[in-house]
mmJSON file of the N, C-alpha and C atoms, coordinates in Angstrom:
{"data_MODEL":{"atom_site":{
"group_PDB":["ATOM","ATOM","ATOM","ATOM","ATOM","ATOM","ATOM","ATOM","ATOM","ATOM","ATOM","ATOM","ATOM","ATOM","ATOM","ATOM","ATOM","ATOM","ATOM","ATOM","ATOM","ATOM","ATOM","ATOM","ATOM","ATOM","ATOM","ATOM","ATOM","ATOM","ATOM","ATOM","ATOM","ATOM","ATOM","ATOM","ATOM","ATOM","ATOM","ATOM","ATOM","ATOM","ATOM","ATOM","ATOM","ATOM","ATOM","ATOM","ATOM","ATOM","ATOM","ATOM","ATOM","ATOM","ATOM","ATOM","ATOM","ATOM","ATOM","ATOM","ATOM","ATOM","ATOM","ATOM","ATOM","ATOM","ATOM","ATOM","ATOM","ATOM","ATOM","ATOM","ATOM","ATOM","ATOM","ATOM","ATOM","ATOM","ATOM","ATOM","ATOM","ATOM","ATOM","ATOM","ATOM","ATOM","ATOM","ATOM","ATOM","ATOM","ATOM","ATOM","ATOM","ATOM","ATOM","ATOM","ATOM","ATOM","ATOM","ATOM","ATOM","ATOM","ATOM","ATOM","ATOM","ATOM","ATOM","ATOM","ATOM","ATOM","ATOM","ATOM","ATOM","ATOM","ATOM","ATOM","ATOM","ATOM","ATOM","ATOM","ATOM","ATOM","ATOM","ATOM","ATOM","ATOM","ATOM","ATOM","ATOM","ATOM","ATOM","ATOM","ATOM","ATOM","ATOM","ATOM","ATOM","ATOM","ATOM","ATOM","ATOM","ATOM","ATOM","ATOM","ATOM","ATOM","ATOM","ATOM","ATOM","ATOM","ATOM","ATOM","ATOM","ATOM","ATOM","ATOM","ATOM","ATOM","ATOM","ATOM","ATOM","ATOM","ATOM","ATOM","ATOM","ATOM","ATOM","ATOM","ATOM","ATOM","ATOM","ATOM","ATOM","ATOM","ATOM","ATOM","ATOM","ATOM","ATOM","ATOM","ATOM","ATOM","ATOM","ATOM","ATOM","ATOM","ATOM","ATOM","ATOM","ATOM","ATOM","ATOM","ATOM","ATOM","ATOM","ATOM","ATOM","ATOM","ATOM","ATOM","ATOM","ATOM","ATOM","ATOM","ATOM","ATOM","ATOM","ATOM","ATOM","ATOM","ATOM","ATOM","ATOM","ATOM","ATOM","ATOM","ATOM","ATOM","ATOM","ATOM","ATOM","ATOM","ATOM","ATOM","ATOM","ATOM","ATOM","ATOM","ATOM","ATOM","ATOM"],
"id":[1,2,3,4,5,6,7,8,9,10,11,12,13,14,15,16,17,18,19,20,21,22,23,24,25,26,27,28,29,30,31,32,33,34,35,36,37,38,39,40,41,42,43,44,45,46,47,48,49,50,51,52,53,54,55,56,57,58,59,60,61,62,63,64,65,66,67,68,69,70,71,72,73,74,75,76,77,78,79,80,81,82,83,84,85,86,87,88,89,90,91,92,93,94,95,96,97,98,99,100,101,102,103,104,105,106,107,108,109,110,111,112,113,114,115,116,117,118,119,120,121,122,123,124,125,126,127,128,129,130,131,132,133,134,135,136,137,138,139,140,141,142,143,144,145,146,147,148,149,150,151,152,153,154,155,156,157,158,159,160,161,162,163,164,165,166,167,168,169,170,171,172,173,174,175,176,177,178,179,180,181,182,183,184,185,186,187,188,189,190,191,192,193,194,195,196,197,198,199,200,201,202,203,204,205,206,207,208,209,210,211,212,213,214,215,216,217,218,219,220,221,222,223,224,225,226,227,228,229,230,231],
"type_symbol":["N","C","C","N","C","C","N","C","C","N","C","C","N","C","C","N","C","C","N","C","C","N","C","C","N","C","C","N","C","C","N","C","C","N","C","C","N","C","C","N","C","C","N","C","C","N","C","C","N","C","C","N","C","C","N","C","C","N","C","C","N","C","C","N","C","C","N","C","C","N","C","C","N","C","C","N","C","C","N","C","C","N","C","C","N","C","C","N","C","C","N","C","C","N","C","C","N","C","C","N","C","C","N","C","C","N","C","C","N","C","C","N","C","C","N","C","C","N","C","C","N","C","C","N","C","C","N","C","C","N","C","C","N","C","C","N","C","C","N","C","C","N","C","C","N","C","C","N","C","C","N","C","C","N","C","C","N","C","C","N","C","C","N","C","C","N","C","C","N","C","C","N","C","C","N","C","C","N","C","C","N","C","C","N","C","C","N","C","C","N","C","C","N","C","C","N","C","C","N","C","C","N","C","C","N","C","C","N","C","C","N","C","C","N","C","C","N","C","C","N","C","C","N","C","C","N","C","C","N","C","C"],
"label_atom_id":["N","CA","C","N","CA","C","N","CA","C","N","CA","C","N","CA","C","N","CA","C","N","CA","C","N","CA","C","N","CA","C","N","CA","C","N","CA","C","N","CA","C","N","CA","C","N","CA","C","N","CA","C","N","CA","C","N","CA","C","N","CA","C","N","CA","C","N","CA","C","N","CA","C","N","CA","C","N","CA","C","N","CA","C","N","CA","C","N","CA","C","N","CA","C","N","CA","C","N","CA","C","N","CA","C","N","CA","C","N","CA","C","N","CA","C","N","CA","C","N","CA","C","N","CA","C","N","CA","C","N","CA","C","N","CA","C","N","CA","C","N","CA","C","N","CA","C","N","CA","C","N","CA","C","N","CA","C","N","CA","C","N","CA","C","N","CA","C","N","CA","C","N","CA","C","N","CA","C","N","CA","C","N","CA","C","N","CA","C","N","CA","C","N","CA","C","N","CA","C","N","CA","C","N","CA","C","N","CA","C","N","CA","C","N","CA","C","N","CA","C","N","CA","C","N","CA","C","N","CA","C","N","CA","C","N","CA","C","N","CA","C","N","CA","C","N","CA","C","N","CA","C","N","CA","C","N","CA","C","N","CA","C","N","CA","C","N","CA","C"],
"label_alt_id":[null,null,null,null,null,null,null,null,null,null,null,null,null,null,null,null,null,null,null,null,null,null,null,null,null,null,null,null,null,null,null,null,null,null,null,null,null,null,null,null,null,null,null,null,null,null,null,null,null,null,null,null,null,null,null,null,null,null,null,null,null,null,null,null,null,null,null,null,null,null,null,null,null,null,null,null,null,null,null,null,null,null,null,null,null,null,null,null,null,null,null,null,null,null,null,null,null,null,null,null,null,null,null,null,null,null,null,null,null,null,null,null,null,null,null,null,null,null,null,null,null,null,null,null,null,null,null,null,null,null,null,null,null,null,null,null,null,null,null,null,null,null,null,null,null,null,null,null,null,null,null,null,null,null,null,null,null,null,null,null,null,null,null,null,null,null,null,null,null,null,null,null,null,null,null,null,null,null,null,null,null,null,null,null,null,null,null,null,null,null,null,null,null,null,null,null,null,null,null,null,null,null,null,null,null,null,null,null,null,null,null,null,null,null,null,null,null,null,null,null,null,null,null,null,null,null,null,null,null,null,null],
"label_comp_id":["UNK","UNK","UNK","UNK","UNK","UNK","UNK","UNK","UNK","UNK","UNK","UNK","UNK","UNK","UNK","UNK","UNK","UNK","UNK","UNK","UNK","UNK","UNK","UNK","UNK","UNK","UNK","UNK","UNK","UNK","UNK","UNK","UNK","UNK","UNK","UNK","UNK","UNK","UNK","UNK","UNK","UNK","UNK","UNK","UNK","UNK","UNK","UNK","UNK","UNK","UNK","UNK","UNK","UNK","UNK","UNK","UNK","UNK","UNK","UNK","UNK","UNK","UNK","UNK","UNK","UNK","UNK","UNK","UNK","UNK","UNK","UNK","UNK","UNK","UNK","UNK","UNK","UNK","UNK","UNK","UNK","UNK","UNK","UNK","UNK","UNK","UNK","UNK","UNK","UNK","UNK","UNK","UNK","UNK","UNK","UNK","UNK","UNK","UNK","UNK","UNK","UNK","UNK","UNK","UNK","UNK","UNK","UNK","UNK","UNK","UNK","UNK","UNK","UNK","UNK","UNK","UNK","UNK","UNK","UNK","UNK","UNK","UNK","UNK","UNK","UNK","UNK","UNK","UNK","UNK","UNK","UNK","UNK","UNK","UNK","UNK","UNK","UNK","UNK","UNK","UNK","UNK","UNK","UNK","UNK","UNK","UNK","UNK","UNK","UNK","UNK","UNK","UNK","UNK","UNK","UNK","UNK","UNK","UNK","UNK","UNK","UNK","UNK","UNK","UNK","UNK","UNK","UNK","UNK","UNK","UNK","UNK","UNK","UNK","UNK","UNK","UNK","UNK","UNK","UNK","UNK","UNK","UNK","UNK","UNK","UNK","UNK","UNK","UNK","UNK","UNK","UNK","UNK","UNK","UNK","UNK","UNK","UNK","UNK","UNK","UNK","UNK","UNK","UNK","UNK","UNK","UNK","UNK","UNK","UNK","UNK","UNK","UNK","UNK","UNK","UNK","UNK","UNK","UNK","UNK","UNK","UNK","UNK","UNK","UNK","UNK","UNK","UNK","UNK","UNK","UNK"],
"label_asym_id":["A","A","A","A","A","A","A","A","A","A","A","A","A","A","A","A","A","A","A","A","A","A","A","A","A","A","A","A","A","A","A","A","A","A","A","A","A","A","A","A","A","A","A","A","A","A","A","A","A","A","A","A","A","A","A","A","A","A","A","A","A","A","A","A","A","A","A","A","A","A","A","A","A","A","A","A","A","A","A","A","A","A","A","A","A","A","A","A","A","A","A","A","A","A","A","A","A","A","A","A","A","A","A","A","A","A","A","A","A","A","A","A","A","A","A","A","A","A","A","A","A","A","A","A","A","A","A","A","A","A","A","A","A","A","A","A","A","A","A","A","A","A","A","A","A","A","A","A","A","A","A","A","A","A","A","A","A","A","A","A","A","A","A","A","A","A","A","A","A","A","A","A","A","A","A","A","A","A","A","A","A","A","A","A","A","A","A","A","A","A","A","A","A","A","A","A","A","A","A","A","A","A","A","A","A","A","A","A","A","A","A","A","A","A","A","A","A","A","A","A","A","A","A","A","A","A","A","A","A","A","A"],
"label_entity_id":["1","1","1","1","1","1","1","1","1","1","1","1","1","1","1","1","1","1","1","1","1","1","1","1","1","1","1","1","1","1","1","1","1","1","1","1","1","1","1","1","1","1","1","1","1","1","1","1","1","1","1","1","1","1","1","1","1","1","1","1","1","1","1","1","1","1","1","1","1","1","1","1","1","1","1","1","1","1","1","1","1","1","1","1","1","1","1","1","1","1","1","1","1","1","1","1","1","1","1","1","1","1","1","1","1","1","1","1","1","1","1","1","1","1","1","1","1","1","1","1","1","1","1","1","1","1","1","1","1","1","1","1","1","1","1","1","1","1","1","1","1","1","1","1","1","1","1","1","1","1","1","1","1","1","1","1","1","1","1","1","1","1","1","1","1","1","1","1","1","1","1","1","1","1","1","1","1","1","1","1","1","1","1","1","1","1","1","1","1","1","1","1","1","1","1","1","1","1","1","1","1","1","1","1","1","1","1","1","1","1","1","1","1","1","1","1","1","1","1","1","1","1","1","1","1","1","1","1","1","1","1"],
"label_seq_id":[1,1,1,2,2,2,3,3,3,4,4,4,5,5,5,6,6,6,7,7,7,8,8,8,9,9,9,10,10,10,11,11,11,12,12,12,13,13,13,14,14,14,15,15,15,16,16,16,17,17,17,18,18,18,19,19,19,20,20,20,21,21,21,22,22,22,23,23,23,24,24,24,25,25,25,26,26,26,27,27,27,28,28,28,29,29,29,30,30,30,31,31,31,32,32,32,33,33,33,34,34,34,35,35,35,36,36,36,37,37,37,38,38,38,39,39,39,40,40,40,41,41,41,42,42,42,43,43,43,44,44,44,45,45,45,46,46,46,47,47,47,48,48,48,49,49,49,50,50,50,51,51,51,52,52,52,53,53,53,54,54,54,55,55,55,56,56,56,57,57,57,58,58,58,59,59,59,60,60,60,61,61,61,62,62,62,63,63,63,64,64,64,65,65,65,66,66,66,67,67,67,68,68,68,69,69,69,70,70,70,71,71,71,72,72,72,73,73,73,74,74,74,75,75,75,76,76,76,77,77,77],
"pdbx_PDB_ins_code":[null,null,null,null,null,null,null,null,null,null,null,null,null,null,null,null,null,null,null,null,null,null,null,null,null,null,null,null,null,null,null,null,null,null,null,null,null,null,null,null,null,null,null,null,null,null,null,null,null,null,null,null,null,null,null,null,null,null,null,null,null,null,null,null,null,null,null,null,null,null,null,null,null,null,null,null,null,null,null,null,null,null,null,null,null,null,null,null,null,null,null,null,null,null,null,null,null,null,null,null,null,null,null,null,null,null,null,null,null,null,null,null,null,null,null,null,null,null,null,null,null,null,null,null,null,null,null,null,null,null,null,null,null,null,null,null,null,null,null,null,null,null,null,null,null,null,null,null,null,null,null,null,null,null,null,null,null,null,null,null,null,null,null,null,null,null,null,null,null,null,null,null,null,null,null,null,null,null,null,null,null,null,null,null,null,null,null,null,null,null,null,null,null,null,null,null,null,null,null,null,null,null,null,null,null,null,null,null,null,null,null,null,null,null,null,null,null,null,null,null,null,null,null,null,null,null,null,null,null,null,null],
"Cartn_x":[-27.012,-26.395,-27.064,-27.074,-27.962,-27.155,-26.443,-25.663,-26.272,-26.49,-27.1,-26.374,-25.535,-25.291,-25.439,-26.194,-26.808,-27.663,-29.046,-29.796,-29.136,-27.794,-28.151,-28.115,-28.859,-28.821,-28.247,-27.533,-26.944,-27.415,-28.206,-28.551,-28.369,-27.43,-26.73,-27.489,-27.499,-27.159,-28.52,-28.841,-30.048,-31.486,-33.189,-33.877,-33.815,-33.525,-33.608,-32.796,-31.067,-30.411,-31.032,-31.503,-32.025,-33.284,-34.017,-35.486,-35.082,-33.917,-33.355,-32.838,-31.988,-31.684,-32.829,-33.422,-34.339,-35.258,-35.316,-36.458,-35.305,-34.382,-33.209,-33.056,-32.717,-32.895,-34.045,-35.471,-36.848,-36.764,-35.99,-36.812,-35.526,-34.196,-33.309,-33.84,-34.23,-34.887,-36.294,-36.95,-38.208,-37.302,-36.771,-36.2,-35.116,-34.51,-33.916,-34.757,-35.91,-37.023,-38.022,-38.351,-39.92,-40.684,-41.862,-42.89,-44.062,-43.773,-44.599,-43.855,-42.657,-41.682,-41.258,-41.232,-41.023,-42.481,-43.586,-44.701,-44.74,-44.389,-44.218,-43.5,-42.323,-41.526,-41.682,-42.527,-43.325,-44.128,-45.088,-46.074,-45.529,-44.379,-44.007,-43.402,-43.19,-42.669,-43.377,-44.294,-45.213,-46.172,-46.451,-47.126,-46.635,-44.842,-44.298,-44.347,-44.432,-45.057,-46.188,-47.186,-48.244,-48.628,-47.478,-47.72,-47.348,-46.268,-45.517,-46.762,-47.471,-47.751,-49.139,-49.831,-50.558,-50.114,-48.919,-48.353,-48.29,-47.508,-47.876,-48.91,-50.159,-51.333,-51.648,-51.995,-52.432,-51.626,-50.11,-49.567,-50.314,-50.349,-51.022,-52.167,-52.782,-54.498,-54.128,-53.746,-53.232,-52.699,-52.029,-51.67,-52.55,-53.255,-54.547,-55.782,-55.388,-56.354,-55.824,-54.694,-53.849,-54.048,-54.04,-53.929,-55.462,-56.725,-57.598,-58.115,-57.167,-57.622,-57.225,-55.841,-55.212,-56.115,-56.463,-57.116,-58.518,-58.969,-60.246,-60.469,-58.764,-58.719,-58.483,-57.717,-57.389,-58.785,-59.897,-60.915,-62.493,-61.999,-62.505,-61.983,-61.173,-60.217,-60.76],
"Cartn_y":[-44.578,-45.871,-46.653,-48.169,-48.589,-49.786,-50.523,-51.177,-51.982,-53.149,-54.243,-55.408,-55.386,-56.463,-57.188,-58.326,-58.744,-58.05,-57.635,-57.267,-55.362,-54.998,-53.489,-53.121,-51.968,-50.979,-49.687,-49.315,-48.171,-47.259,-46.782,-45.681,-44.166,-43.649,-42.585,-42.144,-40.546,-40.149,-39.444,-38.894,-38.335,-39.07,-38.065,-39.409,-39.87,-39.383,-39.874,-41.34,-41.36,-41.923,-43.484,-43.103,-44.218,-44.639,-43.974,-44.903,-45.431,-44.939,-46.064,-46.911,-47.487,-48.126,-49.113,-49.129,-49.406,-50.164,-49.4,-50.433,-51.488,-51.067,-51.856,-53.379,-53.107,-54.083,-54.869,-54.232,-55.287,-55.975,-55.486,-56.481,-57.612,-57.228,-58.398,-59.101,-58.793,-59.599,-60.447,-60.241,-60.835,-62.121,-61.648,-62.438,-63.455,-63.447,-64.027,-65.329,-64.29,-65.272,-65.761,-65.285,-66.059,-64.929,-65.139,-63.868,-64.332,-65.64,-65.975,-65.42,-65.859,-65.965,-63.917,-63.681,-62.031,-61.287,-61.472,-61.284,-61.667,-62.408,-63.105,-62.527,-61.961,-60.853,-59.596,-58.971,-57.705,-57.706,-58.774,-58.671,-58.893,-59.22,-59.961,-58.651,-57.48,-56.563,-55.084,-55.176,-54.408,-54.767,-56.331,-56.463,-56.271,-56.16,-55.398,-53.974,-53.249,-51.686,-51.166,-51.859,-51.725,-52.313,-53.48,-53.832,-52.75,-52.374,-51.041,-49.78,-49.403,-48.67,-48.931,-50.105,-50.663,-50.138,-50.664,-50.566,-49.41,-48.65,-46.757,-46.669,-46.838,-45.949,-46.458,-48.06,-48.378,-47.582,-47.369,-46.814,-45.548,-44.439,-43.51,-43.245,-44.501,-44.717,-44.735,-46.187,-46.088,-45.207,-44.057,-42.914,-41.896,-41.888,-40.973,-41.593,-42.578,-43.34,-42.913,-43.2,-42.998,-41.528,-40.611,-39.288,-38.744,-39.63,-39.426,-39.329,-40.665,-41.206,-40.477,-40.033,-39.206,-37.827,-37.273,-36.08,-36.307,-37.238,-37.603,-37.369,-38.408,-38.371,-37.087,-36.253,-34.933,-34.466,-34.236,-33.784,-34.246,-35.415,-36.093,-35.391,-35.084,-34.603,-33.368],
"Cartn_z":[33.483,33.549,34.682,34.183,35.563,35.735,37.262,37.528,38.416,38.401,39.192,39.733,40.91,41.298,42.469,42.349,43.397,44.384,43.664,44.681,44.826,44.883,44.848,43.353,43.043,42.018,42.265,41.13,41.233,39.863,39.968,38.488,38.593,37.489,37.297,36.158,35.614,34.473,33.962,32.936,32.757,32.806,32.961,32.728,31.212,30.113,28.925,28.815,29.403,29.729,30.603,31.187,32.255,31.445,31.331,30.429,28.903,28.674,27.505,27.698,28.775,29.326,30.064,30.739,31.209,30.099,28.818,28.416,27.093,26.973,26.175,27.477,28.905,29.828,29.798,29.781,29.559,28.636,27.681,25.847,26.22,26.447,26.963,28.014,29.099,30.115,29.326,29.076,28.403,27.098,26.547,25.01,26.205,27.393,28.176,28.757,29.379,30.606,29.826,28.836,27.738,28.229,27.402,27.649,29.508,29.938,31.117,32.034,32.463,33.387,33.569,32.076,32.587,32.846,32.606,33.17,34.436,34.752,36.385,36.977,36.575,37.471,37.46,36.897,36.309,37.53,37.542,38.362,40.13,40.328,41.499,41.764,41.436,41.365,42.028,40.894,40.988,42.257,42.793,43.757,45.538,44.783,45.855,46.496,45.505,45.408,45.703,45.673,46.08,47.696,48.076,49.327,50.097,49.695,50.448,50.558,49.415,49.277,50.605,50.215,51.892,53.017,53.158,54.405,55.05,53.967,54.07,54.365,53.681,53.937,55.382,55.332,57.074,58.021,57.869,59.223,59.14,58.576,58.481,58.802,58.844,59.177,60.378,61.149,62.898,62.595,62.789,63.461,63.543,62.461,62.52,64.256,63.673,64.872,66.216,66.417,67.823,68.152,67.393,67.725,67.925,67.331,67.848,69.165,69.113,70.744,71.818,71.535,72.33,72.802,71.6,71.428,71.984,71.932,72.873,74.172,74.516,75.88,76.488,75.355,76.712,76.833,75.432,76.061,76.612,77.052,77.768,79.468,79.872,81.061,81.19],
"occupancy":[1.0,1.0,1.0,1.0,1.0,1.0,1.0,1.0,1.0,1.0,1.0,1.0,1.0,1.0,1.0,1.0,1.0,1.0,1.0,1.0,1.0,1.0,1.0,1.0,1.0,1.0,1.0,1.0,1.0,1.0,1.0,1.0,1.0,1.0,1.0,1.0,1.0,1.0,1.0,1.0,1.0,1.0,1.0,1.0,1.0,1.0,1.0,1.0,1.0,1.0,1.0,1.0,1.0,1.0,1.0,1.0,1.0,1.0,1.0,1.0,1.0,1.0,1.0,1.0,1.0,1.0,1.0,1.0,1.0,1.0,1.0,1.0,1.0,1.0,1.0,1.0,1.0,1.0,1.0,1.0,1.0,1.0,1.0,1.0,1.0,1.0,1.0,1.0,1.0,1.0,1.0,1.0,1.0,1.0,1.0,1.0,1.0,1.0,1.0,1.0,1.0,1.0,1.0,1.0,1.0,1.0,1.0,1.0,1.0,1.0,1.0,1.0,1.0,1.0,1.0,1.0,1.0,1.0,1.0,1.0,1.0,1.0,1.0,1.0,1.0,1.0,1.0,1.0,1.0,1.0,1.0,1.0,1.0,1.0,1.0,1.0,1.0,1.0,1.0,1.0,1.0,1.0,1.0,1.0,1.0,1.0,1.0,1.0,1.0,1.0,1.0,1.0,1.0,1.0,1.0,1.0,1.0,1.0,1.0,1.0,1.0,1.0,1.0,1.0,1.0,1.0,1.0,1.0,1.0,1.0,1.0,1.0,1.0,1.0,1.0,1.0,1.0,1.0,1.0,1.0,1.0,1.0,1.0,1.0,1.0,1.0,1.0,1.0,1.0,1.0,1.0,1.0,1.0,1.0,1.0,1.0,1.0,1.0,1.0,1.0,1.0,1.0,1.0,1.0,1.0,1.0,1.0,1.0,1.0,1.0,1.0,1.0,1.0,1.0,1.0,1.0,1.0,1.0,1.0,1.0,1.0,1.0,1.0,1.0,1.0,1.0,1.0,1.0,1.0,1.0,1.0],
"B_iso_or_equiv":[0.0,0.0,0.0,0.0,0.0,0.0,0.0,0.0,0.0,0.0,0.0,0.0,0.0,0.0,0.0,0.0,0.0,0.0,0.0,0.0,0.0,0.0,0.0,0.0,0.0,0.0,0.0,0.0,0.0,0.0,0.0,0.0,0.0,0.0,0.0,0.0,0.0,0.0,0.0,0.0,0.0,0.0,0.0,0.0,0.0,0.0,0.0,0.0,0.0,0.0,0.0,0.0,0.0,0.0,0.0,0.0,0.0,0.0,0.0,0.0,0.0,0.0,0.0,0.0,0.0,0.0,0.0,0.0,0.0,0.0,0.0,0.0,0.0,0.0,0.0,0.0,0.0,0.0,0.0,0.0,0.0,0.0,0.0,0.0,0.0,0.0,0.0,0.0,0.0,0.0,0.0,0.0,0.0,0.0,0.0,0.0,0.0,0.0,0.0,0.0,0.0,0.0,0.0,0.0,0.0,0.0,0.0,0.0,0.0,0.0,0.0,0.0,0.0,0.0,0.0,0.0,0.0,0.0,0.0,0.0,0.0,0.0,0.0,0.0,0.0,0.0,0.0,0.0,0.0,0.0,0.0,0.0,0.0,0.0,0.0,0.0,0.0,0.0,0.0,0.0,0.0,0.0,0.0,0.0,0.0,0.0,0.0,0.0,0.0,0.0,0.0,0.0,0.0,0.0,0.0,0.0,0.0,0.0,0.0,0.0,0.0,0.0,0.0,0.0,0.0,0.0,0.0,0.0,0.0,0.0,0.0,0.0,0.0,0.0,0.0,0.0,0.0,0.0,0.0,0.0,0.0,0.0,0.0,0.0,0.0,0.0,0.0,0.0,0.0,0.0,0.0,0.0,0.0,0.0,0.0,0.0,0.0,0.0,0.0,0.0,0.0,0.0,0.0,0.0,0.0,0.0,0.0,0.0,0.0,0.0,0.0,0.0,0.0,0.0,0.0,0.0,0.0,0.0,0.0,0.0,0.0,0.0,0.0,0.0,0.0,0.0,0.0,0.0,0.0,0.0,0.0],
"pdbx_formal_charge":[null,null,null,null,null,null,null,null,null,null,null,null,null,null,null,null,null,null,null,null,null,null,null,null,null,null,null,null,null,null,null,null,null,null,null,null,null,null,null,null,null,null,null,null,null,null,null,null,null,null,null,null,null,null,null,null,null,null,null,null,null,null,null,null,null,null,null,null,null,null,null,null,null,null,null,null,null,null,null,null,null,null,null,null,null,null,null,null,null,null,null,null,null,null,null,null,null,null,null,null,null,null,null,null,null,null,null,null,null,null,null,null,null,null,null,null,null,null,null,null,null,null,null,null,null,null,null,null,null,null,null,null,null,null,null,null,null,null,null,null,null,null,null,null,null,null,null,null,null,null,null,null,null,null,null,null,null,null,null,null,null,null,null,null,null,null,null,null,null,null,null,null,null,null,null,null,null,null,null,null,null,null,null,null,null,null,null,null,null,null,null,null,null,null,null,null,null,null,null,null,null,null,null,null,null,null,null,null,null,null,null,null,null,null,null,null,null,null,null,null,null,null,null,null,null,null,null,null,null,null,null],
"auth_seq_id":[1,1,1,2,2,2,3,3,3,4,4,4,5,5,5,6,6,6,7,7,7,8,8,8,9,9,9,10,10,10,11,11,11,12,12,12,13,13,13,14,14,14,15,15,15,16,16,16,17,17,17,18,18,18,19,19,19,20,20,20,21,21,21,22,22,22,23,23,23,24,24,24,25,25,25,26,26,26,27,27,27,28,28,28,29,29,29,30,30,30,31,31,31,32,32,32,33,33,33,34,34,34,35,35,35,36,36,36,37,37,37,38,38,38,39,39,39,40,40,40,41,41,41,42,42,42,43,43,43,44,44,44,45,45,45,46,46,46,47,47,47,48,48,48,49,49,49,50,50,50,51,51,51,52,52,52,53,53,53,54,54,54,55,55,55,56,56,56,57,57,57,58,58,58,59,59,59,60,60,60,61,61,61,62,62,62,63,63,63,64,64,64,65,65,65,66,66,66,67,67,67,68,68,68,69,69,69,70,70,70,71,71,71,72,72,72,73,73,73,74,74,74,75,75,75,76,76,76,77,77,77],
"auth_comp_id":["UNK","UNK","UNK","UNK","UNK","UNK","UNK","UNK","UNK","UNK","UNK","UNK","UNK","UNK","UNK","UNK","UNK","UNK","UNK","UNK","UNK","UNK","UNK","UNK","UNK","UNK","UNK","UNK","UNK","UNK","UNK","UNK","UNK","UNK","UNK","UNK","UNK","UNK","UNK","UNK","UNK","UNK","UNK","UNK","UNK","UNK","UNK","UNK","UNK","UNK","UNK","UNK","UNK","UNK","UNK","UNK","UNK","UNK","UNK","UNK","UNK","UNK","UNK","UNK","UNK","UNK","UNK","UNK","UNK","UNK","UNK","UNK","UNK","UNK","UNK","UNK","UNK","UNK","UNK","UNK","UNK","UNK","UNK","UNK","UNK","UNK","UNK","UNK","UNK","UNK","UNK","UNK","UNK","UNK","UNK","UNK","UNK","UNK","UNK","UNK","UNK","UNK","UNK","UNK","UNK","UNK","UNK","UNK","UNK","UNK","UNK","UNK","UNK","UNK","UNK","UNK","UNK","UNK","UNK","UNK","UNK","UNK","UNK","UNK","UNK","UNK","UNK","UNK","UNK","UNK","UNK","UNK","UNK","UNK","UNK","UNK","UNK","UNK","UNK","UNK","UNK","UNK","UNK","UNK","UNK","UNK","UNK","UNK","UNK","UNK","UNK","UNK","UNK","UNK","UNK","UNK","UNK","UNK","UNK","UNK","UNK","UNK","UNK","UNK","UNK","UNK","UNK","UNK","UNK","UNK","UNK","UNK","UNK","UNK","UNK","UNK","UNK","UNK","UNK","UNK","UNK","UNK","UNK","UNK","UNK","UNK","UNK","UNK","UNK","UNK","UNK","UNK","UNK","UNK","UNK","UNK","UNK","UNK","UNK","UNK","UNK","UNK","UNK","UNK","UNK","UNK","UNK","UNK","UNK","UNK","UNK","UNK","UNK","UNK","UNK","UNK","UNK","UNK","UNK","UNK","UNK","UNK","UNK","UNK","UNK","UNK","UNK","UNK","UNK","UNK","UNK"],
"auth_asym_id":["A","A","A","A","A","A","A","A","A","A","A","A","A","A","A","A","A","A","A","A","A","A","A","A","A","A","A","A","A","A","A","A","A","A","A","A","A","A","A","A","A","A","A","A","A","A","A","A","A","A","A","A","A","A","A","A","A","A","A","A","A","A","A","A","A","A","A","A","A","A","A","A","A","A","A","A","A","A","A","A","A","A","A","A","A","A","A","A","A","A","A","A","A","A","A","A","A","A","A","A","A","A","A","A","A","A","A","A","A","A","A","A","A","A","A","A","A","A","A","A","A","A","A","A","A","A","A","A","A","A","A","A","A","A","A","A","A","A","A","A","A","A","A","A","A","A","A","A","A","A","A","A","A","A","A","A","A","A","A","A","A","A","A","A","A","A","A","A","A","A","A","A","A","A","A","A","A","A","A","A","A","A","A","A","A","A","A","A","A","A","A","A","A","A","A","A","A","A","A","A","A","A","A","A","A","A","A","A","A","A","A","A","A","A","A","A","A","A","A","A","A","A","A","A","A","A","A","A","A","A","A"],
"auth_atom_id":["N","CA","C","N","CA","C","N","CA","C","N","CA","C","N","CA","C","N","CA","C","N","CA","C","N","CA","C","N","CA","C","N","CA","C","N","CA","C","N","CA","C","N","CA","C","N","CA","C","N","CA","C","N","CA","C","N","CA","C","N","CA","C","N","CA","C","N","CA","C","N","CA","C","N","CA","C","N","CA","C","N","CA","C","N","CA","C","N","CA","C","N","CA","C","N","CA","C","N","CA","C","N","CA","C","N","CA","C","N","CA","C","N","CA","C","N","CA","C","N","CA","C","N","CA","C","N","CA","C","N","CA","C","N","CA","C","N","CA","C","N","CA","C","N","CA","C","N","CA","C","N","CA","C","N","CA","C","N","CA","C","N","CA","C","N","CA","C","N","CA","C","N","CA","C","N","CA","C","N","CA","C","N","CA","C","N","CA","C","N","CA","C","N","CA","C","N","CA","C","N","CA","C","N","CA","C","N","CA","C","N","CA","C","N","CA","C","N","CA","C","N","CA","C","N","CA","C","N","CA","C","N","CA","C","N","CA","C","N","CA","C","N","CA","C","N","CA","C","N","CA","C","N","CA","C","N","CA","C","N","CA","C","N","CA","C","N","CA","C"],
"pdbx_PDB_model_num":[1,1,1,1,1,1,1,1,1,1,1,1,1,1,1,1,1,1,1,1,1,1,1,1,1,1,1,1,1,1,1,1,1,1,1,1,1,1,1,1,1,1,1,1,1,1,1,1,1,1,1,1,1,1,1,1,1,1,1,1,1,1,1,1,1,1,1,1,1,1,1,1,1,1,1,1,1,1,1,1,1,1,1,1,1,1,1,1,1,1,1,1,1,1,1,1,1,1,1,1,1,1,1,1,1,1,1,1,1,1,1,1,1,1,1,1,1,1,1,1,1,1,1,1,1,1,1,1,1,1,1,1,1,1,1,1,1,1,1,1,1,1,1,1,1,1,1,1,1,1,1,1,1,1,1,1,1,1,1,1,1,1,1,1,1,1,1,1,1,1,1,1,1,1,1,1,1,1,1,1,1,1,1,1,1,1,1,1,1,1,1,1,1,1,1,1,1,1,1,1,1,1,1,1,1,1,1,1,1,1,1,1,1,1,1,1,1,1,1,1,1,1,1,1,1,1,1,1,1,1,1]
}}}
């Protein structure tokens, strides 16, 4: 079951359950928004996920970096 109000989601129940749901919600969302407007939120979506997924990797990069440095410095000492 998938419950949406305002911004939170709440999804319960098997995955069979949820990916039927899920794509019964797209074809209503699309036949709702037109085929531009739900492409547009597809993509506004997905370009959120991938920012995140940026964000992840850079922190990971600086930290790799920081611990270099660190590790430099002790043997530099």
């Amino acid at each position: 079951m998938i419950k949406s109000d305002f911004g939170t989601i709440e999804i319960n129940g098997s995955e069979l359950v949820v990916i039927a749901e899920l794509t019964t919600l797209l074809v209503a969302l699309r036949d709702v928004l037109g085929e531009k407007k739900y492409n547009t939120a597809l993509q506004r979506a997905n370009d959120k996920v991938e920012h995140k997924k940026d964000t992840e990797i850079l922190k990971s990069e600086r930290m790799a970096e920081v611990i270099k440095a660190i590790l430099s410095g002790m043997e530099d000492k």
